[in-house]
N, C-alpha and C positions, 0 to 999 in steps of 0.2 A: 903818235900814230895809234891809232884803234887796233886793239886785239881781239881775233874775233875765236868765237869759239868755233873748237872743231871735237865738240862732245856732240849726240844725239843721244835723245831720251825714249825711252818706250816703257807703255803701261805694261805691265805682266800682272798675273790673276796675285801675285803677293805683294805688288807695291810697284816701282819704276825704275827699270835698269838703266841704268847710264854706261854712254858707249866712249872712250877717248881714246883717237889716235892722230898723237902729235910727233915730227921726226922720226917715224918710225917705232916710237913704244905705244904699246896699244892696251888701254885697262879696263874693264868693265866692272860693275859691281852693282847689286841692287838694292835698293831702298826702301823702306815703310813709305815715303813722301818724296814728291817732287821736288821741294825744296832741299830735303838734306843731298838727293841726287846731282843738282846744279854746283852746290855749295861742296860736296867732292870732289867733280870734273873739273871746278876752277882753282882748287885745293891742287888738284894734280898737272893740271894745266899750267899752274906759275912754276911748279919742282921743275917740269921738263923746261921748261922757257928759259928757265937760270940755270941748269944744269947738275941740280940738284936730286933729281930723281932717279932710279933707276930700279927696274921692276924688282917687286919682293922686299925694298924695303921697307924700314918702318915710317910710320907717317908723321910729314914734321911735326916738332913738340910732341912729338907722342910720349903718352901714360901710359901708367899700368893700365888704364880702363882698358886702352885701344889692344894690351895685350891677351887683360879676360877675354876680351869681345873677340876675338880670331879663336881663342883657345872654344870657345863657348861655343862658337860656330862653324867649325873647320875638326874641330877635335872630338867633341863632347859628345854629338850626336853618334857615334860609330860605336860609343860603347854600351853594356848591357847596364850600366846605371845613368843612363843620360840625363833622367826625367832629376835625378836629384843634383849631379854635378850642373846642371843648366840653372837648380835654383841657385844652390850656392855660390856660382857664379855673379849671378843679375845679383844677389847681396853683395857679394864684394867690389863690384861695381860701382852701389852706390856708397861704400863704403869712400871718406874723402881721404882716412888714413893709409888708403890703399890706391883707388883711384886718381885720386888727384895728381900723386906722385910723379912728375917727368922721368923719362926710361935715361936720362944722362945724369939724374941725379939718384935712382934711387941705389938702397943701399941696406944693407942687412937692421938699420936703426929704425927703417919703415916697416921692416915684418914682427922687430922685437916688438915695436909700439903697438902693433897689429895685434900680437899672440896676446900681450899682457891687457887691450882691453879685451879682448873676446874672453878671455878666462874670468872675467866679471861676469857676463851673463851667462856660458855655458861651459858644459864639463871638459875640463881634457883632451878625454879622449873624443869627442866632436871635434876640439882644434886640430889633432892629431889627423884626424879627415881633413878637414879642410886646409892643414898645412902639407899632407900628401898632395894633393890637387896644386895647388901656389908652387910647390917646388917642381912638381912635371910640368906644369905653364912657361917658369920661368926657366930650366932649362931647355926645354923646346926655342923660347924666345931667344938661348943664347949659342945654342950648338947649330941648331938649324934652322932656323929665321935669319941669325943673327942680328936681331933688333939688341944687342944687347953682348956687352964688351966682357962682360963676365957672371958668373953664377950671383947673383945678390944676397938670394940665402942661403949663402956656404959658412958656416959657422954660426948662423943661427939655433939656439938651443929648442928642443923639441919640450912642450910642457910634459908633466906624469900622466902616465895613463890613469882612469880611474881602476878601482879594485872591480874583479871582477864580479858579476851578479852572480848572486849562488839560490836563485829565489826558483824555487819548486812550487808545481804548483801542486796544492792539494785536493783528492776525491769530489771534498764539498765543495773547495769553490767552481770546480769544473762543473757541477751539478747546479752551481748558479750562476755559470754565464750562461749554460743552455737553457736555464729559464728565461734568464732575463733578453733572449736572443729569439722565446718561442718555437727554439727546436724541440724537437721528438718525434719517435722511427712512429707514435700513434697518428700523425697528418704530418700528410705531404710540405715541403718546405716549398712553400709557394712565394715568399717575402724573402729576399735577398738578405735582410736579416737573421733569419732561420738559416740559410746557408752559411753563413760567419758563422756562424755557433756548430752547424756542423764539418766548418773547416778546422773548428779550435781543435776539437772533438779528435777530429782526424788528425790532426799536426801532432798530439798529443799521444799519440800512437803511432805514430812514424819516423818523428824526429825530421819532418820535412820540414823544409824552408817555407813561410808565409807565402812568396813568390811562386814556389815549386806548385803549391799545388794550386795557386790562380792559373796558373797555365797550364794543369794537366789536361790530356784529352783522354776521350774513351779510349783509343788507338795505343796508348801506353801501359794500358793496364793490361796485363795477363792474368786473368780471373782462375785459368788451371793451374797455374803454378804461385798463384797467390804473392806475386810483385808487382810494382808499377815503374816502367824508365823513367827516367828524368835524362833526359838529352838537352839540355844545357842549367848548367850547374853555377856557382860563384867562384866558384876555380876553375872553370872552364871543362871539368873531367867528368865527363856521363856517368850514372850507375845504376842500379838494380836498388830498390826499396823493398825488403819482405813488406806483408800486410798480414797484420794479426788479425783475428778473426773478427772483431769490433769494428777495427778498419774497411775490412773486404763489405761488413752489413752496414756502415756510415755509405760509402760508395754505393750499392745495390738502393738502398733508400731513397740516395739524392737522383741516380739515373734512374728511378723511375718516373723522377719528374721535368727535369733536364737534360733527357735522352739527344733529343735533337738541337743540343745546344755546343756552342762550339768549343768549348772546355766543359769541364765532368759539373764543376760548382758553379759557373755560371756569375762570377764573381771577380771585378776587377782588384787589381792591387791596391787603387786609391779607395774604392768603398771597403774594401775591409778595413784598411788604417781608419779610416772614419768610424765606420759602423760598429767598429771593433773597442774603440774609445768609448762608443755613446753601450753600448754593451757594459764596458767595465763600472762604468756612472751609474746605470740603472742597476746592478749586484752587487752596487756598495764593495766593490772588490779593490782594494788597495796594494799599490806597490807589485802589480804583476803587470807583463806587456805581451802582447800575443808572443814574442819571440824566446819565451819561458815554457813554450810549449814543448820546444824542443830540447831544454833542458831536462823537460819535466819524463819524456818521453826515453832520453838517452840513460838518464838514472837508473829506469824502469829496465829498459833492455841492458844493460851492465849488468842486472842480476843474471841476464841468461847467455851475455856473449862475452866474447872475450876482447883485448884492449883490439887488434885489429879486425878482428868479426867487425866490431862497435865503431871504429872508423871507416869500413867500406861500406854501413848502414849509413853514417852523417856524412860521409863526403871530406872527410878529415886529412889535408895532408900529415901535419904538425899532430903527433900525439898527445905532445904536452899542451895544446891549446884544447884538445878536446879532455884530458885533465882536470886541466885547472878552469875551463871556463863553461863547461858543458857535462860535468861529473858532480853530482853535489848527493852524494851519498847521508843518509842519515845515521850519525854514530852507531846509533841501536840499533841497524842492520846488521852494520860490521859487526858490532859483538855478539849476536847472534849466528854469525856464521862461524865465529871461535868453539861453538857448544857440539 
């Protein structure tokens, strides 16, 4: 006998939702293409028919892919790093040592395989990312999805972190990203390059976050008390940023050109990582990353604050991280201060 469907399709402005309500369970979800939408509703349409379905769980045969893909899309957008858990995700994806893997067979031997070849192409501590992400996926997958009978990576060994960066940066070369970047307070920073160079400028005197100050508005700064907020942080915990006086005239400079602009620089988070690269290439500048600014910058103010002055300036829960990986004092300071 002929089974007919009882799906309904409809275009929507991102692709084609499919509608299924059979016996009483009722599923919808939507599609980049009308064909992967058919090819679900009659995917879901046989589960219910034999009695194998039952809403929320996981899809037969399902993979780890079908696990990134929910985490990637249900999970990943809500947070404030979505833009990079979303790439890492679509990698692991099409990773087959990871993807391919069926959810009834996988097993701690599929993330060892996993960790040991990524530590071929990248450091560590990047796995150490990427295997936080894999371990909040796959317990989500096993506590509250429950597509999944137990933790998989429970005993899996975590790789070493690498050593921490202790890379300052110095006078000169800061003197030649902002050439090489075309800033200076003599013309207006008309080229969103110029603004990179006076965001380094400014990181480098504040010990802000690259992010922090893509998103600063006018609205946050207090010019009379010579601070800027930052309401939302990477720990989640607002704070007050002094501005030294280099700071306060980088700011004054660039709003007088980007007054009516909807943050102070006028500068996304992805053209700085770009522009900020092709910066370091043209200054012949080696082994330094914009994110050394803040090192370069916490150094400087540890001459004049004290350890938690110097963690309500960085936003530092952990003092020993801001220590050991954001202190990089020059011996010949220290002994100088013996005299």
């Amino acid at each position: 006998m002929r089974r007919y469907s009882v799906a309904s399709f409809k275009k929507t402005t991102t692709g084609w939702r499919a509608d299924v309500f059979k016996k009483g369970v009722r599923r919808s979800k939507t599609f980049r293409s009308k064909r992967d939408a058919i090819a679900w509703s009659n995917q879901v349409e046989y589960e219910i028919e034999s009695g194998h379905h039952t809403p929320g769980a996981a899809p037969a045969n399902a993979r780890m892919h079908d696990v990134l893909k929910r985490y990637r899309d249900d999970i990943s957008p809500k947070k404030r790093g979505a833009r990079w858990e979303i790439t890492r995700l679509n990698q692991m994806m099409r990773d087959p040592l990871l993807a391919d893997v069926r959810l009834v067979d996988v097993g701690p031997r599929h993330f060892s395989a996993w960790r040991d070849a990524r530590m071929k192409k990248v450091s560590g501590s990047t796995v150490n990312r990427e295997f936080n992400l894999l371990t909040h996926a796959c317990k989500l997958a096993w506590r509250e999805w429950q597509w999944l009978t137990e933790h998989p990576m429970a005993g899996v060994s975590r790789p070493p972190e690498n050593k921490p960066r202790d890379r300052v940066i110095a006078p000169t070369e800061i003197e030649a990203y902002l050439k090489a970047s075309g800033f200076s307070f003599s013309s207006p920073p008309k080229t969103v390059l110029s603004r990179v160079g006076a965001m380094f400028l400014f990181a480098s005197e504040t010990a802000m976050r690259g992010g922090e100050i893509c998103n600063m508005k006018v609205a946050d700064i207090d010019f009379n008390k010579r601070v800027v907020y930052i309401p939302e942080t990477k720990t989640g915990v607002p704070r007050w940023v002094p501005l030294s006086k280099k700071a306060v005239q980088v700011l004054n400079h660039v709003l007088d050109y980007t007054g009516g602009s909807q943050t102070v620089f006028s500068v996304t988070s992805r053209q700085r990582d770009a522009l900020s690269r092709k910066i370091m290439t043209k200054a012949r500048l080696e082994g330094i990353h914009f994110h050394d600014t803040r090192r370069t910058a916490l150094t400087r103010l540890a001459q004049k604050f004290g350890p938690m002055e110097l963690a309500k300036i960085s936003g530092h829960k952990d003092l020993k991280i801001l220590q050991s990986v954001y202190y990089a004092p020059d011996p010949s300071d220290l002994v100088q201060k013996l005299d």
